[in-house]
N, C-alpha and C positions, 0 to 999 in steps of 0.2 A: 504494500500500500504506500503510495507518494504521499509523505507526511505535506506536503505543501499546496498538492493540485484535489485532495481528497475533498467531496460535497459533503454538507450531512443532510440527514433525514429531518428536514424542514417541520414535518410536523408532529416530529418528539420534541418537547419543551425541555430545552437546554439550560435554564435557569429559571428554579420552581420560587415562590414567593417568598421561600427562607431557605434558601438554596446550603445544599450540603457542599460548597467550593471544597473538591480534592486539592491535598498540599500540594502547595506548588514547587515546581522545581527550586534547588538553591539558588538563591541569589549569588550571579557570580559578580567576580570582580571586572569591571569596566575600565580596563587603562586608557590613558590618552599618550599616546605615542610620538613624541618629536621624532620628525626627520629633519635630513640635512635640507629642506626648502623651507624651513619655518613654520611648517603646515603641522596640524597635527592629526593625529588617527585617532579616531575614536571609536572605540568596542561599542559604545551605547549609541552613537552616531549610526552602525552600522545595523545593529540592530534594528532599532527604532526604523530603519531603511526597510530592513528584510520584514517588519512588520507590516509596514504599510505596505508591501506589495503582495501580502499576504490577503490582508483584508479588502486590498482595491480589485484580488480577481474573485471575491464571495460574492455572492447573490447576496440581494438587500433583508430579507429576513436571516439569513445566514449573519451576517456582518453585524447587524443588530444583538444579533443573542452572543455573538462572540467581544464584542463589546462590553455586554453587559458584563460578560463573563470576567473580561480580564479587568472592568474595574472595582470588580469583588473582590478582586483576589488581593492580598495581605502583599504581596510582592511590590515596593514601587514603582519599580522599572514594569512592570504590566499594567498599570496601572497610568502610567507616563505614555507608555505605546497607545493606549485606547484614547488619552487626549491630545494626544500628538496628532493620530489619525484624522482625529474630530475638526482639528483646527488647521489642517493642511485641505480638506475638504471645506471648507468655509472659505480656506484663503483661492481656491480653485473655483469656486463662486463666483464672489465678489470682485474676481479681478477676470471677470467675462468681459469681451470689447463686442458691443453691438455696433457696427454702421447704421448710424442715422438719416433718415431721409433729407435731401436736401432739396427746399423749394419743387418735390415730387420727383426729384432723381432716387434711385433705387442706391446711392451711394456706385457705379461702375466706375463715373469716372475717376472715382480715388485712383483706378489703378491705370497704367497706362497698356491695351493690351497687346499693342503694338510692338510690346518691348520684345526684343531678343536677347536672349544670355550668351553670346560671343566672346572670342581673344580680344572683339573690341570695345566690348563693355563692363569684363570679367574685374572683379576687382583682384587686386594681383599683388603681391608679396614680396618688397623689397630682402634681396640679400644681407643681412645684417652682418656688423662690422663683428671681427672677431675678439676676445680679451686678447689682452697682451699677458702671455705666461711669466708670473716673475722666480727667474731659478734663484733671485735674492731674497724670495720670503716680502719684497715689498709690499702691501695691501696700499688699497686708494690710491695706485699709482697713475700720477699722468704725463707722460712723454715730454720732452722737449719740442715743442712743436714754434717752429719760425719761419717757416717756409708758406706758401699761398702757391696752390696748382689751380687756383679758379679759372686761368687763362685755357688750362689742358681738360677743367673739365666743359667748360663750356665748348670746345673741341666734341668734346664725344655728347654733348645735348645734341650736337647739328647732325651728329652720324645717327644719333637715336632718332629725329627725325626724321631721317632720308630711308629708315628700314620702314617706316610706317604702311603695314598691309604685307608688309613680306615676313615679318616673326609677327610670332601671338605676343598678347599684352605680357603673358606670364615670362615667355621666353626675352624679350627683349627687357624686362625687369630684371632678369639673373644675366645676363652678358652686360649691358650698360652700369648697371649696379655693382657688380663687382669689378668692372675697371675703374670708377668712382672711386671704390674703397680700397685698392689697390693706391691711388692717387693721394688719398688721405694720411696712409701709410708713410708717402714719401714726402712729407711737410713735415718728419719726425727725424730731428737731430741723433745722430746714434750713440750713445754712450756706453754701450752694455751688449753682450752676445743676447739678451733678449728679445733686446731692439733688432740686433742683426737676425734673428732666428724669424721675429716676428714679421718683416720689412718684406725678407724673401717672401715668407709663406703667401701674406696676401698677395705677392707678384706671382706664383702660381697660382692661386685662384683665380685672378682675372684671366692668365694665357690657360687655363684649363677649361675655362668659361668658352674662350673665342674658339680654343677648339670644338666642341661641344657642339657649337650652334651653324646652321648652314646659313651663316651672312652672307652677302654677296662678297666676294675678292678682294673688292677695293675696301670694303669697309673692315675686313678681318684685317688686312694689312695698314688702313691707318689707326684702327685699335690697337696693334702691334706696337707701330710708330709713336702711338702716345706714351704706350709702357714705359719705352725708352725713355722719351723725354722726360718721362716721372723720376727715372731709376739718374738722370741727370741732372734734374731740379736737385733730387736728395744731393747728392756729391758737392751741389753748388749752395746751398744751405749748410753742408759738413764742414767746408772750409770756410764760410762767411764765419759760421760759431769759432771756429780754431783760430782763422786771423783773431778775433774779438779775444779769447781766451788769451794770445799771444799777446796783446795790447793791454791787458789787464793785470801779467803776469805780476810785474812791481810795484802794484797797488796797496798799499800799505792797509786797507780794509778788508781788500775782497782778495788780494793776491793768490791768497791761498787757495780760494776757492777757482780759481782761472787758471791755476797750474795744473790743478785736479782737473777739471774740464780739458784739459789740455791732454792730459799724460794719456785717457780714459777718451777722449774725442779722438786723437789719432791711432790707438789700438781697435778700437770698433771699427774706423776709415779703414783701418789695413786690414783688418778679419774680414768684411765684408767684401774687398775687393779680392779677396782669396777665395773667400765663398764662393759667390760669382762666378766666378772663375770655373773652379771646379763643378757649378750645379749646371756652365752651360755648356764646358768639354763633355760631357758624362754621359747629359740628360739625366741625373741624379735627381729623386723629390728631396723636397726639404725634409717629408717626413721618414726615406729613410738615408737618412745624411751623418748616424749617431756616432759612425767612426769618423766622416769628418769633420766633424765639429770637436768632436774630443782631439784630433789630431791637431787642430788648426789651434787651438787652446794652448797647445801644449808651445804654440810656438807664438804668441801672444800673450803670454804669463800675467800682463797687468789684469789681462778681464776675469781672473780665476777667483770670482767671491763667492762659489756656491764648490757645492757637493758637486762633483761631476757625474754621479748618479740622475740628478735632478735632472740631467739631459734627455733622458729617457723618459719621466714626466713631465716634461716639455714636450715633445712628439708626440705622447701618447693622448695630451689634450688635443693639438693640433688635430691628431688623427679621428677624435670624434667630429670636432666643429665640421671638419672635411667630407666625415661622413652623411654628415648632416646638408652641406654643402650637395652633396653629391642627388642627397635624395632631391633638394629642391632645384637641380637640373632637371631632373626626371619629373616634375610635379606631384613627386608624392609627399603631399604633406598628413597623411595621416598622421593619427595619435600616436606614439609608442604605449606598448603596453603600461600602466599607471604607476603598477611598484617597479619596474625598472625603469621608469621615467623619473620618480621621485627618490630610488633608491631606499624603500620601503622594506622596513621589520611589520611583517604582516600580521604579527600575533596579535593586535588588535582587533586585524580587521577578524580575523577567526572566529576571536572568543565570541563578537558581536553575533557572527553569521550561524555558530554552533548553539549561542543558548537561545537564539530567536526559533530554533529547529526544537533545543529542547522544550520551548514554550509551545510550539503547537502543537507539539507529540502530545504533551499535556492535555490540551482543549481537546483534539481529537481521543485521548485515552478516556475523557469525561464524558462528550459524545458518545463514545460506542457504551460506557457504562451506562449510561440513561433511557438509552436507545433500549437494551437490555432489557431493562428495568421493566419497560414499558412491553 
């Protein structure tokens, strides 16, 4: 017998005038569960769930006498479920939406019927920028940023206009958006192989993008061409900060700090043009780059402030964002499953889901007693 999809016998009287309520199951304990997103789980949350879908697939005399039933019952939490139910059925009421007749319109033209849902009216989903991993433990970190590419992105607005009808809305969101943020990337002074780790990666994403997508020729090729000029803005912003650091050095307030910027702005300059280097001999990804970036390290000694392990969690972020990346090429934006979305200890959800099961074992154990009886 399905303790959940089971009818009962509507006209056996399931609660007599001084009803003999059987004990009710133990009351169990109700945790509330912190995860890592700030959310919490809650057992009685879950429960209180699995009730009301209990009670919303009963026929209306059913649901009435099972009501009655659980708020007899000595239990508070069965007792919480029956007015929980009561008042999410009120709030399902009262928040009905009639259309109203207008001057004798039937309300149609509210809607427009003429609409089509297309690539040219879809609403569509920007590529979002990625965190910057810090292998220094920094939090609330925010880049050196001095540089302005608005010239190179208004550049790829005009190419984003000339594909219009030839990519769908969604598709020409993920190729123009990720050369943008590719762009954004390069307005970031380097101080750190973070920077350098991070700088690359969004320059793959965008040339990962342009391969992807069948743009016409010329436009994959001046997307190319703007890459570059991104990956030259950075260089020319690398040195503007280094001269500045250099003119600062004998400054009797800040000196210190512009010799630093200095020592750590020309080590990044030289890691990354070694990068480079090697990620375009190769065709190497950034993400799996782990022996040369530990190689490259070892020959740039000033940038060594972390664990060299941490390289590895470093990638390993990357390579989710990426995968993430990947799916909204493809436009699957489904959900991920919820506990490995949230990273979920599910014993809450459980306990909720097992003692809602044992509560209706109960009501049906009581039912078929009565039914008996009778």
């Amino acid at each position: 017998m399905n303790e959940v999809q089971t009818r009962f016998n509507v006209n056996s009287p399931l609660i007599s005038a001084a009803p003999s309520v059987p004990v009710p199951a133990p009351k169990t304990d109700v945790p509330d569960t912190p995860t890592n997103s700030n959310l919490h789980i809650s057992a009685e949350a879950q429960y209180l769930f699995e009730m009301n879908k209990y009670l919303a697939g009963l026929e209306d005399a059913e649901r009435n006498a099972v009501l009655n039933y659980l708020a007899q019952g000595s239990d508070p939490l069965q007792q919480k479920a029956a007015e929980h139910f009561k008042q999410t059925q009120e709030q399902l009421i009262t928040q009905e939406i009639t259309i109203q007749d207008v001057d004798g319109d039937d309300g149609r033209n509210l809607l427009n019927v003429d609409f089509v849902l297309d690539e040219s009216t879809a609403i569509v989903a920007r590529p979002l920028v990625a965190d910057i991993f810090r292998l220094d433990r920094k939090e609330n970190f925010i880049p050196e940023r001095q540089g302005n590419t608005q010239a190179l992105k208004d550049q790829v607005e005009v190419l984003e206009k000339s594909t219009a009808g030839i990519l769908g809305a969604q598709d020409t969101a993920n190729l123009f958006g990720s050369v943008r943020n590719a762009l954004s990337a390069a307005e970031n002074v380097l101080f750190s192989v973070d920077d350098v780790i991070y700088f690359n990666y969004m320059l793959e994403k965008a040339n990962e993008a342009i391969k992807f997508f069948a743009a016409p020729d010329a436009v994959e090729s001046a997307l190319s061409d703007i890459l570059t000029q991104g990956i030259n803005h950075q260089k020319l912003i690398q040195n503007q900060e280094l001269d500045k650091a250099r003119a600062d050095m004998n400054n009797g307030s800040f000196g210190h700090v512009a010799r630093e910027n200095l020592r750590l702005g020309e080590a990044a300059q030289r890691y990354n043009e070694q990068f480079q280097n090697v990620l375009q001999s190769t065709g190497l990804s950034v993400l799996d780059s782990t022996g040369v970036i530990n190689k490259l390290l070892m020959e740039n000694t000033d940038l060594i402030r972390f664990n060299p392990e941490k390289v590895n969690d470093a990638l390993t972020f990357y390579q989710k964002d990426f995968e993430r990346f990947e799916r909204a090429l493809h436009k699957d934006f489904s959900m991920p499953d919820i506990k490995q979305f949230l990273e979920l200890d599910s014993h809450g959800l459980d306990i909720g889901h097992h003692y809602a099961l044992k509560v209706i074992e109960q009501i049906q154990n009581y039912v078929t007693t009565k039914t008996g009886e009778n």
